[in-house]
C-alpha positions in Angstrom: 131.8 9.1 91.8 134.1 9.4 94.7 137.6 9.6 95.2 138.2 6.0 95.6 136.6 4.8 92.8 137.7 7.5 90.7 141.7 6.9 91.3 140.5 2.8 91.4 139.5 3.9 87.5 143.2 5.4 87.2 145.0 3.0 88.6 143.2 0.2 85.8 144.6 2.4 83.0 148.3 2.9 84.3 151.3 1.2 82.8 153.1 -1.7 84.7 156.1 1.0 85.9 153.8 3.0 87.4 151.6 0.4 89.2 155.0 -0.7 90.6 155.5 2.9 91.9 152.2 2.9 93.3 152.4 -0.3 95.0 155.8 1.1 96.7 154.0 4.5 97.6 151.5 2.1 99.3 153.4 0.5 101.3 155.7 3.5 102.5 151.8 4.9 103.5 151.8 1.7 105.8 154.6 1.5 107.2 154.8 5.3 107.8 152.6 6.9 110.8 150.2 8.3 107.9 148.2 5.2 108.0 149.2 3.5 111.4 146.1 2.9 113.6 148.4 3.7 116.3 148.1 7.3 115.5 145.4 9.1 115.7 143.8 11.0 112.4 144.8 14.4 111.5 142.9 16.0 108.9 143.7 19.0 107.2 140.8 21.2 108.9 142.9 20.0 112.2 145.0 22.4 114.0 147.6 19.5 114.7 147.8 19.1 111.0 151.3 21.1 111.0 152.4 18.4 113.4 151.8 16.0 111.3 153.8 17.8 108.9 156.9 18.2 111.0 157.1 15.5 113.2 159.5 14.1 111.2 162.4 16.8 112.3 161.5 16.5 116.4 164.7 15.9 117.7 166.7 16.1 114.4 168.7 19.3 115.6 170.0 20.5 118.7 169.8 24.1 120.2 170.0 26.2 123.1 166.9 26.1 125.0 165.9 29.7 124.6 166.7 29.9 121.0 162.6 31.2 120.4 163.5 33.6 122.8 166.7 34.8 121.9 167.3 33.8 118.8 168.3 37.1 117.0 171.3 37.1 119.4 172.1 33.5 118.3 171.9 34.6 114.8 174.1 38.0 115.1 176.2 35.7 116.8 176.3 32.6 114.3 176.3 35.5 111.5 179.4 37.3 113.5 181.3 34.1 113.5 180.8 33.2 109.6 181.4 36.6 108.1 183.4 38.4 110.5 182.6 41.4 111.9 182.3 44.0 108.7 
């Protein structure tokens, strides 16, 4: 049996509240770039698979532009500035 038909088995046995949760969960899936035919594939064998994961926070925080660099001076700095110099 595969997957499909296996969860289209679960699905026939679930109450109404939890149909209605999987029909919301469905949609978000379509509306969301996991199912958008705009976007290509990633699979979890693929080595963009942890973009997938995190393309979410792109953009979602600003910092200095050699933070990979130097970022354990940002962080004695930012650590400095909390807790004061002990």
């Amino acid at each position: 049996m595969t997957t499909r038909e296996q969860i289209q088995q679960d699905i026939q046995t679930l109450p109404q509240e939890a149909l209605d949760l999987v029909a919301q969960f469905v949609q978000l899936l379509k509306k969301g770039s996991l199912v958008s035919s705009e976007t290509p594939s990633v699979t979890e064998s693929s080595p963009t698979s942890d973009i997938a994961d995190w393309s979410d926070l792109i953009g979602c925080v600003e910092a200095e532009e050699d933070l990979s660099v130097n970022y354990k001076t940002y962080l004695a700095e930012g650590w400095a500035q909390k807790y004061g110099n002990h």
